[in-house]
C-alpha positions in Angstrom: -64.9 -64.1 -107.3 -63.4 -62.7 -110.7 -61.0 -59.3 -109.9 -61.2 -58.7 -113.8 -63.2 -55.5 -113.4 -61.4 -54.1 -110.2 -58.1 -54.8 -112.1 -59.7 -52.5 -114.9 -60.1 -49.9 -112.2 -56.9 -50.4 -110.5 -54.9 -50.0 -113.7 -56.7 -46.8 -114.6 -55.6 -45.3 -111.2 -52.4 -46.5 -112.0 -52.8 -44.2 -115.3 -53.7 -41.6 -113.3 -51.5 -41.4 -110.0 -52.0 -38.8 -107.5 -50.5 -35.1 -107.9 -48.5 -33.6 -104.9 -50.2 -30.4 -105.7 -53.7 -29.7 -104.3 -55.6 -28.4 -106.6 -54.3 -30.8 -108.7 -55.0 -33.3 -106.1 -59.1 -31.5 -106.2 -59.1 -32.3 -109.6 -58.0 -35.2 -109.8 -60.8 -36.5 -108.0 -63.8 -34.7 -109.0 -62.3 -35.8 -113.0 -63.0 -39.6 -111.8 -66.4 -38.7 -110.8 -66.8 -37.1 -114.3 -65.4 -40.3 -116.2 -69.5 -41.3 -115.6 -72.4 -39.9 -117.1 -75.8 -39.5 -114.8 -78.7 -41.8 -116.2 -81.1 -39.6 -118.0 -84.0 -40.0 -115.2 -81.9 -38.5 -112.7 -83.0 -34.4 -111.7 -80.4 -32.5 -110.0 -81.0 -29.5 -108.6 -78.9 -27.4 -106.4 -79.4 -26.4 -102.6 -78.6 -24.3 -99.7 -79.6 -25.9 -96.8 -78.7 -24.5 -93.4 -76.2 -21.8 -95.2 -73.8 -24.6 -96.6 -74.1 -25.1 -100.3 -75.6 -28.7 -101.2 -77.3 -30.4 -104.1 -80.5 -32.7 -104.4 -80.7 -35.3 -106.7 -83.4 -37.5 -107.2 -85.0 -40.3 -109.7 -88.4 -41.1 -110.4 -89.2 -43.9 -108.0 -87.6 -41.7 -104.9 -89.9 -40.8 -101.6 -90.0 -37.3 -101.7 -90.4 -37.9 -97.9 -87.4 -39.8 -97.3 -83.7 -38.3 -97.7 -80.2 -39.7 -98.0 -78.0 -37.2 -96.8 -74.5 -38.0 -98.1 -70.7 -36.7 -97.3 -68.3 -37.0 -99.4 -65.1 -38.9 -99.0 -61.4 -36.8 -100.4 -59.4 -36.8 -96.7 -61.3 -33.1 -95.6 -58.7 -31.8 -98.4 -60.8 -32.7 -101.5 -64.3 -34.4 -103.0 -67.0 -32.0 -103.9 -70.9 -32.1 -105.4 -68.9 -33.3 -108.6 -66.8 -35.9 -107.3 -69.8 -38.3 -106.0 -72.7 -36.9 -107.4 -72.7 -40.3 -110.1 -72.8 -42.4 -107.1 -75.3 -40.4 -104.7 -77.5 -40.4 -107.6 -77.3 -44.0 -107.8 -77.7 -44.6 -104.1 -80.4 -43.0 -103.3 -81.9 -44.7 -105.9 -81.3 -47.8 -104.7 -82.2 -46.4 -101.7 -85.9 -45.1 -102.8 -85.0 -41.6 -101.3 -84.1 -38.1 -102.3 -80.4 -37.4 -102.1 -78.8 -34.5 -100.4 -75.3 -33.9 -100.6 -73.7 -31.4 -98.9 -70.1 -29.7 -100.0 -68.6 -29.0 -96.8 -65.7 -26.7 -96.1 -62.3 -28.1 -97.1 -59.2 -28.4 -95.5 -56.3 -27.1 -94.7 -58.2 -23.7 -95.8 -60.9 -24.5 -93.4 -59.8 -27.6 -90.6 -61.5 -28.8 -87.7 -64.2 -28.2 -86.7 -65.7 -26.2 -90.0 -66.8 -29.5 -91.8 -68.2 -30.7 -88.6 -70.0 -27.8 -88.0 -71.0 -28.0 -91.9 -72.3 -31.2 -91.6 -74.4 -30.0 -88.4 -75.8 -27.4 -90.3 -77.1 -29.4 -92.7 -79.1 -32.0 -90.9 -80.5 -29.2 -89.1 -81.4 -27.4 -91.8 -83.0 -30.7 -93.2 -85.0 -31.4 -90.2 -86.1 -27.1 -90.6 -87.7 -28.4 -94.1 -89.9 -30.7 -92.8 -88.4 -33.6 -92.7 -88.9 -36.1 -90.5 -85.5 -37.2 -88.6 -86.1 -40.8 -89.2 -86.9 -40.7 -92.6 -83.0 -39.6 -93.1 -80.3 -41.7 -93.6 -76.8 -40.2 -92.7 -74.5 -41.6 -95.0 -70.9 -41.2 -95.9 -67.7 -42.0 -97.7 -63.9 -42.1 -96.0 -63.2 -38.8 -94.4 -67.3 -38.7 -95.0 -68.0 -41.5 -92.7 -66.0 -40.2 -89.9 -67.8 -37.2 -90.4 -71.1 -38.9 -90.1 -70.5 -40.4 -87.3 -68.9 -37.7 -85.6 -72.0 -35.5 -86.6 -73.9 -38.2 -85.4 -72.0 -37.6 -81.2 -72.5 -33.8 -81.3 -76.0 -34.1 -82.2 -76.9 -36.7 -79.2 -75.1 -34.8 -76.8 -77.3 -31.7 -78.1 -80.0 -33.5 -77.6 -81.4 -33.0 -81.0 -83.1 -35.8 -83.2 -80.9 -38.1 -84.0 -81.3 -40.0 -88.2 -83.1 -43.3 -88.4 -79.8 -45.0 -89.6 -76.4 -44.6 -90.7 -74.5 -45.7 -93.6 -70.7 -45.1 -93.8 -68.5 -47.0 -96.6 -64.6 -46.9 -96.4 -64.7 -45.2 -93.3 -61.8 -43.1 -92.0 -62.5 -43.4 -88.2 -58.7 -43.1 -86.7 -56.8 -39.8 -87.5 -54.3 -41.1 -84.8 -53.5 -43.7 -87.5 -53.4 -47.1 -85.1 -54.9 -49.8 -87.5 -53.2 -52.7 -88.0 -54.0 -52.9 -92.2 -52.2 -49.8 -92.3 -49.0 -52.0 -92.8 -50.7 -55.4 -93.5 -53.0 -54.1 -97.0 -50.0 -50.9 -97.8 -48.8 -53.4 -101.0 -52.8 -53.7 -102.1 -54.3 -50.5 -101.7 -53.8 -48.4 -105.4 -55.3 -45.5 -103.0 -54.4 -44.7 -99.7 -51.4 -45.2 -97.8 -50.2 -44.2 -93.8 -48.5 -41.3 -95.8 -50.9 -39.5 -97.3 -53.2 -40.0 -94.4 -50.7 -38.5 -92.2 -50.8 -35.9 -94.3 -53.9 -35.5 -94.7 -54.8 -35.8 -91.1 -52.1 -32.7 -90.0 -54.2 -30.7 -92.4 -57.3 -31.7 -90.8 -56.5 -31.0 -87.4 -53.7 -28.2 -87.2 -53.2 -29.4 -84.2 -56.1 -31.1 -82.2 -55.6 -34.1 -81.0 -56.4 -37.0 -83.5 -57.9 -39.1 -80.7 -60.4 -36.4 -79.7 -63.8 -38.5 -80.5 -64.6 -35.3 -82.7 -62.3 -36.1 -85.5 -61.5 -39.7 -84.8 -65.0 -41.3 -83.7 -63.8 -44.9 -82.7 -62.7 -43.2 -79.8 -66.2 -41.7 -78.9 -69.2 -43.6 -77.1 -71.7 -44.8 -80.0 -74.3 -45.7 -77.2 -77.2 -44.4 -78.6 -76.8 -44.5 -82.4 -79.2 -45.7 -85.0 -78.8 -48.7 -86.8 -75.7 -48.9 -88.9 -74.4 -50.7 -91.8 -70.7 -50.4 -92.6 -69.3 -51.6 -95.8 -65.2 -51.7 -96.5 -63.0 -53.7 -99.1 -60.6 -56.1 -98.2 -58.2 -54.8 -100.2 -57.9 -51.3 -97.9 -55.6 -49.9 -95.5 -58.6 -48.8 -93.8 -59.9 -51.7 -93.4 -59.2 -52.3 -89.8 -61.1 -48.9 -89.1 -64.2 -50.2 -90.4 -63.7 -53.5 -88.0 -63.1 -52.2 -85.1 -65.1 -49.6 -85.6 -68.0 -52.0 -86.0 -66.6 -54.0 -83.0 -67.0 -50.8 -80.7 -70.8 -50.1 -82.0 -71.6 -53.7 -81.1 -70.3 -53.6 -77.9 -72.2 -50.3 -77.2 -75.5 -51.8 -78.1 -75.5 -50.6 -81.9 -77.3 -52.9 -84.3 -74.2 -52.9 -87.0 -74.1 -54.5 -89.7 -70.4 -55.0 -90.9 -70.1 -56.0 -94.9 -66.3 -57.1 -96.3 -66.5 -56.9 -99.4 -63.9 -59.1 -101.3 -61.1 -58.0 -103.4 -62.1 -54.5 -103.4 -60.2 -51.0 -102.7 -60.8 -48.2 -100.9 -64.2 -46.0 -102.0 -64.8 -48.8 -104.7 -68.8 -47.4 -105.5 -67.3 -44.7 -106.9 -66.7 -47.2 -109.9 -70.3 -49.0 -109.9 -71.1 -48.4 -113.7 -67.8 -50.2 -114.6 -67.3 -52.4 -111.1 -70.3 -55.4 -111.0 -69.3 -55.1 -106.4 -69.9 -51.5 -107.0 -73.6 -51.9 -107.9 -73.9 -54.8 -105.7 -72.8 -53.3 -102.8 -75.0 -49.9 -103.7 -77.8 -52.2 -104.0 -77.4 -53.8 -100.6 -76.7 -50.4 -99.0 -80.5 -49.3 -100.9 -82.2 -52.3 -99.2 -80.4 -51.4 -95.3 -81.6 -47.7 -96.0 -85.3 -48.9 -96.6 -85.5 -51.3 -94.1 -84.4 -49.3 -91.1 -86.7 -46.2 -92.2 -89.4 -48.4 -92.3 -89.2 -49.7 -89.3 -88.9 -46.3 -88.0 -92.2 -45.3 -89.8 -94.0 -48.1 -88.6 -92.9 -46.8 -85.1 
């Protein structure tokens, strides 16, 4: 497979290292989201669903009855609405669904559990629309797909309605920080390192335990959760969270779909309009999302 266009990437992170600051840090981040224009068929309108502030975004071909409802990657410190909203767009569009993404409460200002509860809010205020519960697809990014999926336990053991499948790319799923790539993909990874996510994850939590299956969800039972598809690069330190995480959904029954995607870093679809995996791996996310709400339509 040719690196040429992740090189491109890589060397304009390089360009563009991380602050120690955080608002620097905030900007940082929702700038590389900016780098990328929306197509012109794309509506965005913004939202308030539940209480927590959120934005739809749709394209012409989208279900109006079917929702992606997306959480943003950034470590629970950073990401916003203007961080992702390029790639939402395009993955709901891929997709054939409305997006909804919702700009939860940030870190260390807000920790545990206010983006959990945030992310609660928001399904449930979905579902208060009229939307059918398996016509959504939970979805997110890093920090995002830890949240999903810990969204995902507190709404089983609530007994509410659970999505008709999840999607989580790059997923941060340890906060005690155990994974093996840690070490073995540290010279790779232009983006995260055991660090920062240390860091990060003291923020987070201010002091709850990181193996509580709240903030760390490969250490919660994922009996019960819809179909999943999990997409990670090879290139990540976070790439044994998205294995074993996949080996712990098998092994509780999940149907998990685990994708490795060659050569690529951490949160890569962030970069699909310059990164040919980007859209290719959008694109396969789009056809998982329409085949597991189909099936759930067709009962």
């Amino acid at each position: 497979m040719a690196t040429s266009g992740i090189d491109a990437v890589r060397a304009r992170l390089a360009a563009r290292p991380r602050p120690a600051d955080l608002a620097a840090r905030r900007e940082r981040l929702d700038s590389l989201g900016a780098d990328y224009a929306l197509p012109a068929d794309v509506s965005v309108a913004p939202a308030g669903i539940g209480d927590v502030p959120a934005e739809w975004t749709r394209t012409p071909a989208a279900d109006p009855a079917r929702v992606l409802l997306f959480l943003h990657g950034g470590g629970y410190i950073s990401g916003s609405l203007a961080s992702h909203r390029h790639m939402v767009a395009e993955a709901g569009r891929q997709a054939g669904a409305r997006t909804l993404a919702v700009a939860y409460r940030l870190a260390p200002e807000h920790p545990f559990p206010a983006a959990l509860d945030d992310a609660l809010a928001a399904y449930r205020g979905l579902l208060a629309l009229g939307i059918a519960p398996g016509a959504v697809a939970l979805a997110g990014e890093s920090a995002g797909g830890g949240l999903a999926l810990a969204t995902l336990g507190r709404l089983r053991e609530a007994g509410d309605p659970l999505p008709g499948c999840l999607w989580c790319s790059s997923p941060w799923v340890d906060l005690a920080l155990t994974g093996g790539s840690l070490a073995s993909k540290d010279a790779v990874d232009p983006l995260i390192h055991r660090g920062y996510l240390a860091e990060l994850a003291a923020d987070y939590l201010q002091g709850t335990d990181p193996r509580d299956p709240r903030v760390s969800p490969l250490y919660a039972d994922l009996a019960g959760l819809p179909p999943t598809l999990i997409q990670v690069g090879s290139a990540e330190t976070l790439l044994d969270d998205a294995v074993r995480l996949a080996g712990a959904a098998g092994a509780a029954d999940v149907a998990v779909t685990l994708e490795v995607w060659p050569h690529m870093i951490h949160a890569w679809h962030l970069f699909h309009p310059e990164l040919a995996e980007g859209r290719a791996s959008l694109a396969s996310a789009g056809r998982f999302v329409r085949a597991a709400l189909d099936r759930r339509a067709g009962g």
